[in-house]
MDAnalysis code that builds the backbone (N, CA, C; Angstrom):
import MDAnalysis as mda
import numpy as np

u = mda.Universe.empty(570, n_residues=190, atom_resindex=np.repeat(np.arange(190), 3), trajectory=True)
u.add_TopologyAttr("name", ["N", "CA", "C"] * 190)
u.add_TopologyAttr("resid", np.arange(1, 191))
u.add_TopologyAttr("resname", ["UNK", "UNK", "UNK", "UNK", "UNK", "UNK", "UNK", "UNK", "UNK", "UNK", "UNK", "UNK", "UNK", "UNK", "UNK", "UNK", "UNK", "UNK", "UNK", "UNK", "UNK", "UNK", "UNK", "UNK", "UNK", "UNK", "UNK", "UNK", "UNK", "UNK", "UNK", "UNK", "UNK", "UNK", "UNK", "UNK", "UNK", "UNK", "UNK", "UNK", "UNK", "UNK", "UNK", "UNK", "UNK", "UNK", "UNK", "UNK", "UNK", "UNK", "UNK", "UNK", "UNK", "UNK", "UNK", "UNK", "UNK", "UNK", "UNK", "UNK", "UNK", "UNK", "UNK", "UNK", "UNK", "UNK", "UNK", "UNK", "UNK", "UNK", "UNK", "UNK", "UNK", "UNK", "UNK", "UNK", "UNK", "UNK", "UNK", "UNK", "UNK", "UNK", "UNK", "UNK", "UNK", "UNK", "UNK", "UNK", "UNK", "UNK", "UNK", "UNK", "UNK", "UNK", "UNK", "UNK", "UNK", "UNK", "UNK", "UNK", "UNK", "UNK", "UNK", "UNK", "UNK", "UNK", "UNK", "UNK", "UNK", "UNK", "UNK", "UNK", "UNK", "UNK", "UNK", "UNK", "UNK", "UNK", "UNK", "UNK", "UNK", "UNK", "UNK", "UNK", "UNK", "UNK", "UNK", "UNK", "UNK", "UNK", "UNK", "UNK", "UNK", "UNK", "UNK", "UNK", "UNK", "UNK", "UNK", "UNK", "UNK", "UNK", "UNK", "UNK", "UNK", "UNK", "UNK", "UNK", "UNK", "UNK", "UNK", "UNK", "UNK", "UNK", "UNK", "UNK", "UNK", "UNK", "UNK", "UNK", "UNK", "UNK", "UNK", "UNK", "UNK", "UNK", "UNK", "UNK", "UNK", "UNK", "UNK", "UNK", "UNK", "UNK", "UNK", "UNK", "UNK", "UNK", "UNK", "UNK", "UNK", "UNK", "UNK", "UNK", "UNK", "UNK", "UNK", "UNK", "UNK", "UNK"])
u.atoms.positions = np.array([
    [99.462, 96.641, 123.163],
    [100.457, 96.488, 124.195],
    [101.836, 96.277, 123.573],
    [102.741, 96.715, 124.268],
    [104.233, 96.674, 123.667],
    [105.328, 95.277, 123.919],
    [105.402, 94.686, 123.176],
    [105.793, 93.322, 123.120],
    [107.387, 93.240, 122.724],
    [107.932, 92.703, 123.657],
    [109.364, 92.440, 123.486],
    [109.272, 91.434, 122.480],
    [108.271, 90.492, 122.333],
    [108.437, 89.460, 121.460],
    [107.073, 89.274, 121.329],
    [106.731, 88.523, 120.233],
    [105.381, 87.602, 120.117],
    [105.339, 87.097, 120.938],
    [103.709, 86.477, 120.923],
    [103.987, 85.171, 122.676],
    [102.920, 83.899, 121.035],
    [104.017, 83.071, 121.355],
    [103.825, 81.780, 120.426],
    [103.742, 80.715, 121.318],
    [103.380, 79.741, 121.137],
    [103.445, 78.615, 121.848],
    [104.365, 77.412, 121.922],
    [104.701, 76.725, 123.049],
    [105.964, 75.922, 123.509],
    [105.394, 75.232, 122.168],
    [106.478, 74.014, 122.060],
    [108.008, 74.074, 121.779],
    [109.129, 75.437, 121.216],
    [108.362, 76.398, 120.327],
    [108.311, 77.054, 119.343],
    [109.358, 78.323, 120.148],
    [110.211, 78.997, 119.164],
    [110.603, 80.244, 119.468],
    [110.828, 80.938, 117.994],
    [110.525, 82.411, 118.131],
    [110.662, 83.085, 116.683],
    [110.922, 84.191, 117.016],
    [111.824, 85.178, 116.644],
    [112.580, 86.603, 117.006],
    [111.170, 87.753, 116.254],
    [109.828, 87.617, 116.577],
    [109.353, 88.661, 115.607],
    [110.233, 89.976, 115.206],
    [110.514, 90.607, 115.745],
    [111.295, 91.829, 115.817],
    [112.631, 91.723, 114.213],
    [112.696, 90.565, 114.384],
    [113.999, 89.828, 113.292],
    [113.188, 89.421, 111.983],
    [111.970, 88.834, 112.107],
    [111.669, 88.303, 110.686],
    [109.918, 88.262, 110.462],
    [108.904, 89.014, 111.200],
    [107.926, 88.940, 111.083],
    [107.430, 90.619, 111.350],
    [107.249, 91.233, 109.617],
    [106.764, 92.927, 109.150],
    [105.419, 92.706, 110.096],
    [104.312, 91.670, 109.921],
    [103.372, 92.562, 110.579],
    [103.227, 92.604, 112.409],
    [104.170, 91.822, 112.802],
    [104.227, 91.875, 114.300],
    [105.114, 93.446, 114.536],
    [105.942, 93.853, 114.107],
    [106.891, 94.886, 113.504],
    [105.701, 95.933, 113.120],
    [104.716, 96.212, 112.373],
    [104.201, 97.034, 112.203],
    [103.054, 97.461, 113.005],
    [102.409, 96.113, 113.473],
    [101.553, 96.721, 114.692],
    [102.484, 97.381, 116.002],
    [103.332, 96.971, 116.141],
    [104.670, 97.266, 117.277],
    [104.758, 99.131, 117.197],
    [105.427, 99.547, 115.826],
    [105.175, 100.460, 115.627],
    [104.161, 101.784, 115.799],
    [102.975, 100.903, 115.594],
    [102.194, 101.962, 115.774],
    [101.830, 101.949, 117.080],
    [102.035, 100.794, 117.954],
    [102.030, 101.322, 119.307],
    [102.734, 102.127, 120.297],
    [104.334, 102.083, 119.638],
    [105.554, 102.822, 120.143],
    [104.900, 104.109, 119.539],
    [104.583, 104.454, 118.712],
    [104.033, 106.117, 117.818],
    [103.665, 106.835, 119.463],
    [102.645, 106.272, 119.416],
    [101.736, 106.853, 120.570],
    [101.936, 107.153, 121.721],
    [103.500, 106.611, 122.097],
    [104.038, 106.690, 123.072],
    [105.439, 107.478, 123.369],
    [105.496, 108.216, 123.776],
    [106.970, 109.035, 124.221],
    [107.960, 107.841, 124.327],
    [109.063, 108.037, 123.612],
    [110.054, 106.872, 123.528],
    [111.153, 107.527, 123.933],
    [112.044, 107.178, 124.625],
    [113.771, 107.966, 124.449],
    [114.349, 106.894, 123.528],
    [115.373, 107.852, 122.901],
    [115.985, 106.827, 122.452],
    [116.827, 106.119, 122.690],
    [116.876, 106.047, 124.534],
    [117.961, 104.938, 124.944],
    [117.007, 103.786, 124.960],
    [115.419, 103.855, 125.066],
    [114.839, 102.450, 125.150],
    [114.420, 102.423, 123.718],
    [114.437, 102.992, 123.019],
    [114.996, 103.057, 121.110],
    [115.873, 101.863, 120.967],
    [116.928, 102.540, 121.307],
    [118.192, 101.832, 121.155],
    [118.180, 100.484, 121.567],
    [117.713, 100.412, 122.961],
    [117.779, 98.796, 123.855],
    [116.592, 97.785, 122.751],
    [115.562, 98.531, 122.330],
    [114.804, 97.405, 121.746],
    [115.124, 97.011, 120.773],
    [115.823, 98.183, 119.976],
    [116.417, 97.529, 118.755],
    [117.254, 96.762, 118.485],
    [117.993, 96.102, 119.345],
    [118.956, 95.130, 119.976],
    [118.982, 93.945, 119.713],
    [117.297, 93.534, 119.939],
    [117.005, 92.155, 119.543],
    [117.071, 92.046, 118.157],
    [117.098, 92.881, 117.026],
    [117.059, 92.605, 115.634],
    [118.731, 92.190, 115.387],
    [119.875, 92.607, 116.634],
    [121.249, 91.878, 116.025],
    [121.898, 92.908, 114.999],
    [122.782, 92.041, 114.509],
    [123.636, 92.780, 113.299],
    [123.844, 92.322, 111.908],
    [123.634, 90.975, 112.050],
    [123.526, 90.386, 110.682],
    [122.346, 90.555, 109.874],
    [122.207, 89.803, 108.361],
    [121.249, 89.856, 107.263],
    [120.175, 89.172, 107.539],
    [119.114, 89.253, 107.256],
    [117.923, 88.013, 107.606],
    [116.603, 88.338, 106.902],
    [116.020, 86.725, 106.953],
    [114.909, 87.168, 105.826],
    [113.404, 87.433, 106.935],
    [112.942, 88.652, 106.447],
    [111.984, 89.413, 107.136],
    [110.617, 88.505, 106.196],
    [109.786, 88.044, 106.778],
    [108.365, 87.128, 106.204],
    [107.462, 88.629, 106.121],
    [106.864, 89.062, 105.204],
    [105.649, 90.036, 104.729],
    [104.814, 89.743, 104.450],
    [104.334, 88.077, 104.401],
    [103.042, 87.626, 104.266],
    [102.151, 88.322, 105.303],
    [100.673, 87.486, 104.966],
    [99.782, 87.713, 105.622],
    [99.139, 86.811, 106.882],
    [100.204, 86.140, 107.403],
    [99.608, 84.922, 108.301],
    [100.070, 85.445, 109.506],
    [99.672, 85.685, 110.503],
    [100.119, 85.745, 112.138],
    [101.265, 85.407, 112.486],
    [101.732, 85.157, 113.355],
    [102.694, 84.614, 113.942],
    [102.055, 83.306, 114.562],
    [101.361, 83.317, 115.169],
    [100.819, 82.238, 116.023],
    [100.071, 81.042, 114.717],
    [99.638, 81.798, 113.717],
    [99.074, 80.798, 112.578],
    [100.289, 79.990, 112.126],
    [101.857, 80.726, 111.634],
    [102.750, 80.366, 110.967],
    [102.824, 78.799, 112.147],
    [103.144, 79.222, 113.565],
    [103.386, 78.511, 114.537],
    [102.218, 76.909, 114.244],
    [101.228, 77.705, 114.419],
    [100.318, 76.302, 114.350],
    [100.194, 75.222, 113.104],
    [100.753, 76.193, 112.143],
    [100.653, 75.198, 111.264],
    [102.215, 74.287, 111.037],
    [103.008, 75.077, 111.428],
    [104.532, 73.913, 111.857],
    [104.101, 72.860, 112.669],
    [103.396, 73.125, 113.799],
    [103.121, 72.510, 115.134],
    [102.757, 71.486, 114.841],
    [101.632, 71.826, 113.739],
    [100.773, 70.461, 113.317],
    [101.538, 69.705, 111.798],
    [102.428, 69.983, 111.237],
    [103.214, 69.387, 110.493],
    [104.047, 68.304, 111.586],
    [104.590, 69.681, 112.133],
    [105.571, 68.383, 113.212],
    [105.238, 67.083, 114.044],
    [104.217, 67.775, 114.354],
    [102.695, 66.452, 115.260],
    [102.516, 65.566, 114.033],
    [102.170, 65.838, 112.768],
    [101.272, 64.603, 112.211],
    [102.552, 63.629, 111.652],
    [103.397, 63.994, 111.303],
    [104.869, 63.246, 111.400],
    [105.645, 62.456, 112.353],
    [105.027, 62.758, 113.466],
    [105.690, 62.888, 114.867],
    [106.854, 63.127, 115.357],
    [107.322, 64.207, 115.290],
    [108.405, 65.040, 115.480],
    [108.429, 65.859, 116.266],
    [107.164, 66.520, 116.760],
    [107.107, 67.217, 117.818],
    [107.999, 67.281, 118.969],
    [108.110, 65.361, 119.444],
    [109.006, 65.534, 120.539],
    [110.593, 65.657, 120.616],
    [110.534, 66.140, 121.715],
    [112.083, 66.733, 121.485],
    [113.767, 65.851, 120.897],
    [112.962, 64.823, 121.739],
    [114.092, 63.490, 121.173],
    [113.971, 63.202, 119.302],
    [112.842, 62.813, 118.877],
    [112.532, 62.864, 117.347],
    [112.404, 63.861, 116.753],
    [112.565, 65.020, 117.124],
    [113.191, 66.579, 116.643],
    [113.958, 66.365, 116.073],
    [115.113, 66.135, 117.419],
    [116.534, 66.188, 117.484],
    [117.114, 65.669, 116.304],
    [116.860, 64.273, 116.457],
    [116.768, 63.527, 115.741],
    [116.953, 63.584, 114.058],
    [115.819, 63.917, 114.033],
    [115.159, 64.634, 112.797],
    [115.933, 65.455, 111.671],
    [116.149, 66.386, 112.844],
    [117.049, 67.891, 111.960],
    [118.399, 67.543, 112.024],
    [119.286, 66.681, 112.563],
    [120.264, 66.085, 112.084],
    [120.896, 65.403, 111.653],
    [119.735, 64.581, 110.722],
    [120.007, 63.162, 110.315],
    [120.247, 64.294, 108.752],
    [121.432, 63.247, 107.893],
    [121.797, 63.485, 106.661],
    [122.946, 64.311, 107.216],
    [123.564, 64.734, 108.202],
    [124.131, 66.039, 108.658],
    [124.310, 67.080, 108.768],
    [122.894, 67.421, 108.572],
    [122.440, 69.113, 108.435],
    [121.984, 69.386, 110.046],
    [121.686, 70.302, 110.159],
    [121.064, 71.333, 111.322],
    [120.111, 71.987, 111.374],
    [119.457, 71.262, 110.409],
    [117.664, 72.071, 109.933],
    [117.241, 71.739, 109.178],
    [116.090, 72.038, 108.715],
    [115.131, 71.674, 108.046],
    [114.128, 72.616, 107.499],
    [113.594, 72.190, 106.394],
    [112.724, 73.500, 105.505],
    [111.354, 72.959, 105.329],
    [110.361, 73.438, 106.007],
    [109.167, 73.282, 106.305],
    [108.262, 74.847, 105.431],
    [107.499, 73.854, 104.352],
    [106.394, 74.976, 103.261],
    [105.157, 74.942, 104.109],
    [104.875, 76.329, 104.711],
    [103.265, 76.196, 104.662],
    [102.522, 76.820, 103.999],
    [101.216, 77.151, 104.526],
    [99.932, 76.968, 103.353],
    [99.732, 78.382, 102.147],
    [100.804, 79.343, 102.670],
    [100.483, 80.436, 101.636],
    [102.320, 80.423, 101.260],
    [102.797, 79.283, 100.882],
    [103.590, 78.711, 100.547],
    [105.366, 79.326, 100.760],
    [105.325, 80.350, 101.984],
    [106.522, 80.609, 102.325],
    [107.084, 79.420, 103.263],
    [108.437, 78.834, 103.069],
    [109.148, 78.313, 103.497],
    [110.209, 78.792, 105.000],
    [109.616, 77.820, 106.310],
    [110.312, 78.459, 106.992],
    [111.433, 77.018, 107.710],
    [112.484, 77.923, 108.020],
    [113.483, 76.830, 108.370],
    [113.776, 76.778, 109.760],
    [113.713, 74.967, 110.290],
    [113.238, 74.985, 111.662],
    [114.701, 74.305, 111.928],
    [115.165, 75.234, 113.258],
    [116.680, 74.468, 114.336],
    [116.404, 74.213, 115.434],
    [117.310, 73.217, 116.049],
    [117.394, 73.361, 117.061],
    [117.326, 74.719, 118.383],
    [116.965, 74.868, 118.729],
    [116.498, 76.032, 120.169],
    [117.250, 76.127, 120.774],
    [117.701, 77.240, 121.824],
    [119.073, 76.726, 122.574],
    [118.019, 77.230, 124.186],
    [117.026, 77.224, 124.212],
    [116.278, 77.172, 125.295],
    [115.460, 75.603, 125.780],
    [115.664, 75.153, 126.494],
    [114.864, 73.660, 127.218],
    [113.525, 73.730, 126.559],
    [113.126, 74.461, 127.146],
    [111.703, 74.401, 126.343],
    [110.674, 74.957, 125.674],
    [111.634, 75.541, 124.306],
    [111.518, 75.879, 123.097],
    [112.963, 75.632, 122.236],
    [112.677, 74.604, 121.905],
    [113.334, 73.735, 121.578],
    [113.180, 73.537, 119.613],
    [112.322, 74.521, 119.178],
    [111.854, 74.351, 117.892],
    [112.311, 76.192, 117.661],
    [113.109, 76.147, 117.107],
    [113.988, 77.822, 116.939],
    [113.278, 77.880, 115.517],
    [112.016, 78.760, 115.225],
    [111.915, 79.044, 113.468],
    [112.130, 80.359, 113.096],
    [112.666, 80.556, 111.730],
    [113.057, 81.842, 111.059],
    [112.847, 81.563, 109.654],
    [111.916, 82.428, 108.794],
    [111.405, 82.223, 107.330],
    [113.079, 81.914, 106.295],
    [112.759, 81.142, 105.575],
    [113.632, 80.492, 105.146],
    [114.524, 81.942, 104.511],
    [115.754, 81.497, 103.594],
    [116.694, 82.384, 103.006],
    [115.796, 82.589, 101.912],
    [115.697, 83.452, 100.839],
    [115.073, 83.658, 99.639],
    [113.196, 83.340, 99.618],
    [113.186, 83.119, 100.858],
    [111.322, 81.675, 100.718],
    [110.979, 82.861, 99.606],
    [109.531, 82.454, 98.921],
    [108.484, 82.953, 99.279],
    [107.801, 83.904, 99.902],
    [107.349, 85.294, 99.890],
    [106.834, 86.359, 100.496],
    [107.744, 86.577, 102.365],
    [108.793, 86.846, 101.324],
    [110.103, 87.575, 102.414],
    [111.097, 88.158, 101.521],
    [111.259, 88.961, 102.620],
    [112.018, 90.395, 102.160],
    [113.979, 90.084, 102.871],
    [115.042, 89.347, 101.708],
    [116.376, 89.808, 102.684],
    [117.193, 91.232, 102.683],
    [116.825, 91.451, 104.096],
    [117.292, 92.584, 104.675],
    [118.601, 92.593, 105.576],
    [118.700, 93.549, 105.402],
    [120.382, 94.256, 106.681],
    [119.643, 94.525, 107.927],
    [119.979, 94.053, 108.796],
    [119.899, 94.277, 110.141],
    [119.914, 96.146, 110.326],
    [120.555, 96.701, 110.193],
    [120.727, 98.342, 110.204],
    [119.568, 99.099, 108.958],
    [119.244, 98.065, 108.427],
    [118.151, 98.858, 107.280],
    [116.885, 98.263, 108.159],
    [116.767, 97.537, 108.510],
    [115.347, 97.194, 109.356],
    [115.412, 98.119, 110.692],
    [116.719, 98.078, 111.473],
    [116.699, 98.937, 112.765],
    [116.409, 100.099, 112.240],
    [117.013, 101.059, 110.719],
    [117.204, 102.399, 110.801],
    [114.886, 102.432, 109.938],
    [114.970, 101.932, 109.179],
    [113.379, 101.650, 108.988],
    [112.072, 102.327, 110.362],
    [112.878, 101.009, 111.353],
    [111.782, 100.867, 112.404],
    [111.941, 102.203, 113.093],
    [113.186, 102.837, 113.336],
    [113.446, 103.955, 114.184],
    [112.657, 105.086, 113.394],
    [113.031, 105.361, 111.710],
    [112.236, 106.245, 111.532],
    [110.782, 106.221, 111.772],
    [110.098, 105.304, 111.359],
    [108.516, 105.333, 111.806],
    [108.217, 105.043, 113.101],
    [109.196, 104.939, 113.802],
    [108.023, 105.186, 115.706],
    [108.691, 107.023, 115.741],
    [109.500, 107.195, 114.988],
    [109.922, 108.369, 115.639],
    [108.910, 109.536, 114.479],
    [108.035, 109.044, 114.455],
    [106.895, 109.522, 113.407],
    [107.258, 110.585, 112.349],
    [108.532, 110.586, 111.783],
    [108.394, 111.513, 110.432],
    [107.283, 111.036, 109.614],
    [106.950, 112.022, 109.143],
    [106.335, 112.063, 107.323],
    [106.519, 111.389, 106.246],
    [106.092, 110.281, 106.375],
    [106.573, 109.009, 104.794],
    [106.677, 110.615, 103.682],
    [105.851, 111.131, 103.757],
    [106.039, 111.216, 102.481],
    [107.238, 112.171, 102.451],
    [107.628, 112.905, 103.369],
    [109.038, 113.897, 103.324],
    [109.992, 113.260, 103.497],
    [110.007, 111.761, 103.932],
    [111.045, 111.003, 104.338],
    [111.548, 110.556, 102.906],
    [110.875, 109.954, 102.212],
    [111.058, 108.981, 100.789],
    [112.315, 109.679, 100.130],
    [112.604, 111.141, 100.186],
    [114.015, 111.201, 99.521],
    [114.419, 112.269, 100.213],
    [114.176, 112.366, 101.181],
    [114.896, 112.981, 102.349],
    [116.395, 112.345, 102.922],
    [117.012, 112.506, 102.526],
    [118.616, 111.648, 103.020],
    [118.835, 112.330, 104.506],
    [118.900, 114.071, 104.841],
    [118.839, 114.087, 105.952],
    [118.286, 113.505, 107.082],
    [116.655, 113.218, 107.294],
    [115.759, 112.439, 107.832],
    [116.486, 110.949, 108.624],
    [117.091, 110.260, 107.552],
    [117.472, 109.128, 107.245],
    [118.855, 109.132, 108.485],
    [120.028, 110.081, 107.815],
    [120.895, 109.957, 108.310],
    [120.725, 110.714, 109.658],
    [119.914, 110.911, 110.137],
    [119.857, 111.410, 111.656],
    [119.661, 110.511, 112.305],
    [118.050, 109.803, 112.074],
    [118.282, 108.309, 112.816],
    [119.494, 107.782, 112.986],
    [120.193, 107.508, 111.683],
    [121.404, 106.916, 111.401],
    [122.315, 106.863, 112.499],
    [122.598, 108.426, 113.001],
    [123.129, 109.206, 113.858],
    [122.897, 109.056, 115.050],
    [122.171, 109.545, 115.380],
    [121.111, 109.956, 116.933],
    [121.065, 108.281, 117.471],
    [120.378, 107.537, 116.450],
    [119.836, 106.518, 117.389],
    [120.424, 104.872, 117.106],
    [120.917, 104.919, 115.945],
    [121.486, 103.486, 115.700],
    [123.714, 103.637, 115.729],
    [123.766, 105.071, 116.008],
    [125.463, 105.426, 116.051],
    [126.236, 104.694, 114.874],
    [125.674, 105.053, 113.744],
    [126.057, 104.813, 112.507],
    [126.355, 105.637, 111.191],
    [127.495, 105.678, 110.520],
    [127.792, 106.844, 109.329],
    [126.397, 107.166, 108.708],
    [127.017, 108.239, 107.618],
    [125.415, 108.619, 107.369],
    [125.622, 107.779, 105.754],
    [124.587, 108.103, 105.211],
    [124.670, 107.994, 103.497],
    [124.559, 108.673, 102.741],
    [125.357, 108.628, 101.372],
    [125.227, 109.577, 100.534],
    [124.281, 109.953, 100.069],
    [123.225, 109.205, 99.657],
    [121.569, 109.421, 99.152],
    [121.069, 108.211, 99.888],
    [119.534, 109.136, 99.628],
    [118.495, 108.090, 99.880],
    [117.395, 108.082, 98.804],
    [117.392, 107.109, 98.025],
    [116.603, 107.551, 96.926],
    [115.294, 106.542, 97.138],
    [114.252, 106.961, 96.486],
    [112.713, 105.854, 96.135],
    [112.930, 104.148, 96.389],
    [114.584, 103.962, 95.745],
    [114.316, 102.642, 95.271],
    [115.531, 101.736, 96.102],
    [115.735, 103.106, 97.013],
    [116.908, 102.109, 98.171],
    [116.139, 101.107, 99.053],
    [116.934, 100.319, 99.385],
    [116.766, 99.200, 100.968],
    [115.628, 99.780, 101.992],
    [115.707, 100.739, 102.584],
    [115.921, 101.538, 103.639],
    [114.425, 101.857, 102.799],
    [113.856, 102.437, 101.996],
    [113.061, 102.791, 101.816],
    [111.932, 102.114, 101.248],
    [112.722, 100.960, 100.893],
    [111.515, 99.934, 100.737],
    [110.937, 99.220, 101.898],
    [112.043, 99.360, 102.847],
    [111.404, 98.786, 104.051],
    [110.503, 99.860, 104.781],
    [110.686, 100.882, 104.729],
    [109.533, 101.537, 105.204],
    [108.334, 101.576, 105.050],
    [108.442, 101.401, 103.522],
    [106.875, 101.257, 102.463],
    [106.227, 100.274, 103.309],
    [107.282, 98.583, 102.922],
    [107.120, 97.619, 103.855],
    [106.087, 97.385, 105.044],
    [106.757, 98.325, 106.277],
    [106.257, 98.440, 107.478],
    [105.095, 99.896, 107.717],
    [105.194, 100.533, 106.623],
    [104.086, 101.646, 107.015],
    [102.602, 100.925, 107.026],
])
């Protein structure tokens, strides 16, 4: 089924689309199968934004990453929203860096929703994450629902800069070689 987002559990909010490859890659192969335009191309790719961010490529769920914060935050008691609060702004910071068990680091804020109130995104640099450009993950994801050929794609620059074109309204590039951004994220998400 085609998911605007993961479905995680309250307190909790997480942008899969922004920082979690395998919610992103099952996504994919469900858009494949499906006739897409690329104005609802365009609209979904929306939620990934414009800035840099670190994409998590581990192997844990979304809902696992979730449960095991959940239960960090619970056995501490932090869970609630007042000792959250609390929490992530004492020393005068605005967050906090929480390791779990296959030892990527994810960093937990304040929420700007009532109730999800626990905003997480895999830390800067963690542990089994990838930092990416917002336009190299959008132009990534567009090529593989729009099902080219990994393998004609890999140094295909035309390929590349059509998406570029057509669906994200962005210049093209001079090359696209094996060992660019753009093509590692494909590897990435194939």
């Amino acid at each position: 089924m085609k998911e605007i987002n993961c479905s995680i559990q309250l307190p909790l909010t997480l942008n899969c689309w922004k920082h979690h490859a395998g919610f992103i890659k099952k996504q994919i192969e469900i858009y494949r199968h499906e006739k897409i335009s690329v104005e609802e191309l365009q609209k979904m790719l929306l939620v990934i934004g414009e800035s840099q961010m670190d994409l998590y490529v581990g192997e844990l769920y979304p809902q696992k990453i979730c449960d095991e914060i959940v239960s960090k935050l619970k056995s501490t008691g932090k869970l609630a929203f007042e000792a959250y609060k609390k929490w992530l702004f004492e020393k005068g910071h605005e967050y906090k860096l929480v390791e779990i068990s296959d030892n990527s680091v994810w960093a937990l804020r304040l929420g700007k929703q009532e109730e999800r109130y626990v905003h997480i995104h895999p830390g800067r640099y963690s542990p089994v994450t990838l930092r990416v450009k917002a336009l190299t993950l959008k132009a990534a994801i567009a090529v593989l629902i729009i099902n080219y050929e990994k393998k004609s794609l890999l140094m295909d620059t035309s390929q590349i800069n059509e998406v570029r074109k057509k669906i994200l309204n962005s210049p093209p590039v001079k090359k696209v070689s094996s060992n660019s951004a753009v093509v590692r994220v494909i590897n990435i998400l194939s």
